[in-house]
MARKOL-83779 format. One record per residue (C-alpha): residue in three letters; x, y, z. Coordinates in pm, whole numbers, padded with zeros to 5 digits, always signed. Example, Ala and Ser with C-alpha at 12.3 -4.5 7.8 and 13.67 -1.06 7.14 Angstrom:
ALA+01230-00450+00780 SER+01367-00106+00714 
***
This chain:
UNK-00999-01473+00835 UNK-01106-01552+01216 UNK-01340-01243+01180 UNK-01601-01069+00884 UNK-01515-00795+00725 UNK-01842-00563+00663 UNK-01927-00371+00369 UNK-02047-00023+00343 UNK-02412-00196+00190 UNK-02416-00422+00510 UNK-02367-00116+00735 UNK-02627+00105+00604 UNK-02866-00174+00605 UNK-02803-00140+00976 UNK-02824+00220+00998 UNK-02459+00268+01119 UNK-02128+00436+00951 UNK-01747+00342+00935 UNK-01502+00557+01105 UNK-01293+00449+00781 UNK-01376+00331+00465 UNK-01088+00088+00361 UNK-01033+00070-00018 UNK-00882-00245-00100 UNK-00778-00175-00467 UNK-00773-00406-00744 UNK-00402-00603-00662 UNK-00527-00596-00350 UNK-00875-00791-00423 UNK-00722-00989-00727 UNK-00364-01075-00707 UNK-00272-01332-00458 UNK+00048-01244-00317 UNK-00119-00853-00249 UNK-00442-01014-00114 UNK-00187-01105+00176 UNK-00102-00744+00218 UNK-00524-00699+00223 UNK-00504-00969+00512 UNK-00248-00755+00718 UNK-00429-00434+00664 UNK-00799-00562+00772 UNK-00629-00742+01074 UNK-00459-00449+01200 UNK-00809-00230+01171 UNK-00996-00500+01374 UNK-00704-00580+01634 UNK-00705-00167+01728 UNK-01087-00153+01677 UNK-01171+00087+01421 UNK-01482+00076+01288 UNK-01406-00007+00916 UNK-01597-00091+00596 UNK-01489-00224+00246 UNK-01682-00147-00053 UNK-01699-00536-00152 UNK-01859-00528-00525 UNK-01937-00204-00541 UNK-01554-00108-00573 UNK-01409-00053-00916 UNK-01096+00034-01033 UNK-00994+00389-00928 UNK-00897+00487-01296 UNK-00535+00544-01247 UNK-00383+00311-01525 UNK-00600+00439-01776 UNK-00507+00798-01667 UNK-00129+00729-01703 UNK-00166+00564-02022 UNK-00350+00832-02149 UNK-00692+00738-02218 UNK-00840+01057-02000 UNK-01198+00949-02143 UNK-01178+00617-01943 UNK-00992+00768-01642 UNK-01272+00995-01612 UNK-01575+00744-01651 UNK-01444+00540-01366 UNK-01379+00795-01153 UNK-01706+00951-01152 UNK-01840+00619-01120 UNK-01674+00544-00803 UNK-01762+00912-00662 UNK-02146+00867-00743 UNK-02106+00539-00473 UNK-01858+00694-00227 UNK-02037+01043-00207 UNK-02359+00817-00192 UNK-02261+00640+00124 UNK-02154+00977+00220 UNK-01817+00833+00289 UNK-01541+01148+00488 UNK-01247+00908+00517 UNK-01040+00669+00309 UNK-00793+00483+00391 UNK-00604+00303+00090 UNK-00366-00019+00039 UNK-00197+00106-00256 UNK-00062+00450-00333 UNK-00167+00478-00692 UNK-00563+00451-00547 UNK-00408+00697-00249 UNK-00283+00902-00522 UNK-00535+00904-00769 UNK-00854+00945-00490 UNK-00678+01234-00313 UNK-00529+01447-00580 UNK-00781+01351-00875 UNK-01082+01308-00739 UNK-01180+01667-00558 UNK-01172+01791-00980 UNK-01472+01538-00997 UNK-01653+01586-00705 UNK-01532+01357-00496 UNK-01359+01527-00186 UNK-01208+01299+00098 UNK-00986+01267+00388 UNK-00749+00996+00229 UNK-00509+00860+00361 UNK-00244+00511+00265 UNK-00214+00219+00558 UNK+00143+00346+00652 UNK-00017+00656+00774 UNK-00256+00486+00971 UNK-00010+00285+01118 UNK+00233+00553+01206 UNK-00111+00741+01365 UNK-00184+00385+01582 UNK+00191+00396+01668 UNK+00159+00705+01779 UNK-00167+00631+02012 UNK-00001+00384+02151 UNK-00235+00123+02002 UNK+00009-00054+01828 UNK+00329-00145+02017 UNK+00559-00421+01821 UNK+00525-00682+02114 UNK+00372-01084+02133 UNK+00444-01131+01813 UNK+00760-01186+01550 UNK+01060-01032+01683 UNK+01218-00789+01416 UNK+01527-00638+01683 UNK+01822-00599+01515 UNK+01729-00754+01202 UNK+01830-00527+00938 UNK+01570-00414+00662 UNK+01610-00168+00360 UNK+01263+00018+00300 UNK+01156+00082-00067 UNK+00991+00414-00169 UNK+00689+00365-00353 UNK+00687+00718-00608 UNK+00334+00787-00540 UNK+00378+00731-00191 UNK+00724+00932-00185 UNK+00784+01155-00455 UNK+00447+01174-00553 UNK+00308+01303-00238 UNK+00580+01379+00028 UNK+00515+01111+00267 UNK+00865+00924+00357 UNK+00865+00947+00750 UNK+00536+00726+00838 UNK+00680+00417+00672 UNK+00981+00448+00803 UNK+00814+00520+01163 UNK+00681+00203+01148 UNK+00987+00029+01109 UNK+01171+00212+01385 UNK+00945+00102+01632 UNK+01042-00267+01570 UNK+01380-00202+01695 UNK+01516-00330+01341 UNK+01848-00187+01141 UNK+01645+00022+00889 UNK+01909+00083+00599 UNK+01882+00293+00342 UNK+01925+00234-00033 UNK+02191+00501-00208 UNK+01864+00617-00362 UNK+01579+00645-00135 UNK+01333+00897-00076 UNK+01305+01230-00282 UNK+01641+01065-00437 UNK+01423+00765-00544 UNK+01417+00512-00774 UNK+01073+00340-00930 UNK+01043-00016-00910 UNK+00953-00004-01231 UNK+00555-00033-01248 UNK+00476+00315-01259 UNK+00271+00471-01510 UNK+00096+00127-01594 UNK+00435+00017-01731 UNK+00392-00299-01524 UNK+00138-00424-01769 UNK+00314-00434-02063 UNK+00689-00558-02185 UNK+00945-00372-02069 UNK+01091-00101-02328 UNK+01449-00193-02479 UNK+01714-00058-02271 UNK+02035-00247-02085 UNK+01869-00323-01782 UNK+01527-00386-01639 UNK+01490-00061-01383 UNK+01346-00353-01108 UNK+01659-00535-01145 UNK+01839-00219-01068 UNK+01648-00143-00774 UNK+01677-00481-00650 UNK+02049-00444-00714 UNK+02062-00166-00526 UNK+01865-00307-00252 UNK+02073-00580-00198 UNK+02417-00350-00172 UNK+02293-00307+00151 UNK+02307-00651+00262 UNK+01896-00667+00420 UNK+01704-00932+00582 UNK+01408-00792+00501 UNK+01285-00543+00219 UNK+01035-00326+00283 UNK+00761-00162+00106 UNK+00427-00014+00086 UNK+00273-00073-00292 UNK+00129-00351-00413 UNK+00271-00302-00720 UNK+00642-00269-00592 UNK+00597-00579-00392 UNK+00526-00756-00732 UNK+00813-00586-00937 UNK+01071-00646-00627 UNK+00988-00983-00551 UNK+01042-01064-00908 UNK+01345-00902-00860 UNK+01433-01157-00568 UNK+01338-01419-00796 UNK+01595-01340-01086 UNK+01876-01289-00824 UNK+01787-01609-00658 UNK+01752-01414-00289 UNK+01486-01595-00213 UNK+01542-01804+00092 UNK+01778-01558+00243 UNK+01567-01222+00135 UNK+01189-01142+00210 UNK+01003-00865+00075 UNK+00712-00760+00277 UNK+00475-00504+00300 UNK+00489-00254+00628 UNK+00182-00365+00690 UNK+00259-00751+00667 UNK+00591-00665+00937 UNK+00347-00480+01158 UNK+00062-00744+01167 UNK+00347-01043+01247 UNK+00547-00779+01506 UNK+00220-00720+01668 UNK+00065-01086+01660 UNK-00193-01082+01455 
***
């Protein structure tokens, strides 16, 4: 990137403190196609301004596959792990890429000690919409283009939050379309609960191959969606169906950073 991203070590060194802390998560630092998502996310904090910090090294993974597999003894370890550095950079806001770590940090780490304002990048952008910050102009024209948005369960069922993603896309001026299942009505891309790590279980159909099916029923340009993990499982999806050159899944903040020209 044009720009350095600083981490919460480099600002204390300096004596000075983040507005935000962004936590990447570990698809986000790791896999290649999320580390594009990272990208989006750090260029829309530095294009409005915001005082930001990553944890660089010092971030670890939040605990939440071993928690859904079941190992509650690892879960816990990391957690407190991560809390001891957060509470020692006496960090007050979080904003995440992923709703598993947006999940996990808000809902499962106050039982642990760590207590946060946390919030996932949607939000934010929704808020920056809202300020007037971010306006969907000099960049990539989305008018009238027609895009299906994906709910992510942690993001939607999980916590309640449907409107900010879908905020973000009404400002573009698109078509947003919805899926015959979408929202508290929603169907998992089929990652959840670390199942995205393993082979899927025998059945008649992979559940990401039904959600891309349903996806496409509404004939989209664009997919949308706001989880790492459900960019992986729908692009996959794209893949099998052989969508690709007429299909592209991105994440909300990808469409925002390219509708905004950054």
């Amino acid at each position: 990137m044009e720009f350095k991203v600083p981490t919460m070590a480099e600002l204390m060194a300096a004596g000075e403190e983040p507005e935000i802390l962004f936590w990447v998560g570990c698809a986000g630092s790791y896999d290649e196609r999320a580390q594009k998502i990272t990208h989006a996310i750090c260029k829309i904090l530095h294009h409005v301004g915001i005082k930001y910090a990553v944890l660089g090294t010092e971030e670890s993974c939040t605990g939440d596959p071993a928690k859904r597999a079941g190992n509650e003894f690892l879960f816990q370890m990391q957690a407190m792990t991560n809390i001891e550095v957060l509470n020692a950079y006496n960090i007050k806001k979080i904003v995440t890429g992923c709703p598993h770590c947006f999940n996990t940090i808000k809902n499962e780490y106050p039982g642990l000690g760590g207590t946060y304002e946390v919030i996932h990048h949607t939000q934010l952008i929704q808020d920056l919409i809202n300020e007037g910050k971010l306006k969907a102009e000099g960049g990539e024209s989305f008018k009238g283009k027609k895009i299906t948005y994906h709910d992510p369960c942690y993001l939607g069922r999980g916590n309640g939050i449907y409107e900010a993603p879908r905020k973000a896309l009404e400002v573009l001026d698109a078509q947003l379309v919805e899926m015959k299942r979408c929202k508290s009505n929603g169907l998992c891309c089929g990652a959840g609960g670390a199942q995205m790590f393993k082979e899927p279980e025998k059945g008649n159909k992979d559940i990401n191959v039904e959600r891309i099916d349903e996806a496409l029923e509404t004939n989209p340009q664009f997919i949308a969606a706001g989880c790492p993990f459900c960019m992986t499982m729908l692009s996959d999806g794209i893949k099998l169906k052989d969508k690709e050159q007429e299909v592209k899944v991105l994440d909300i903040a990808e469409i925002t950073a390219r509708a905004n020209g950054l």
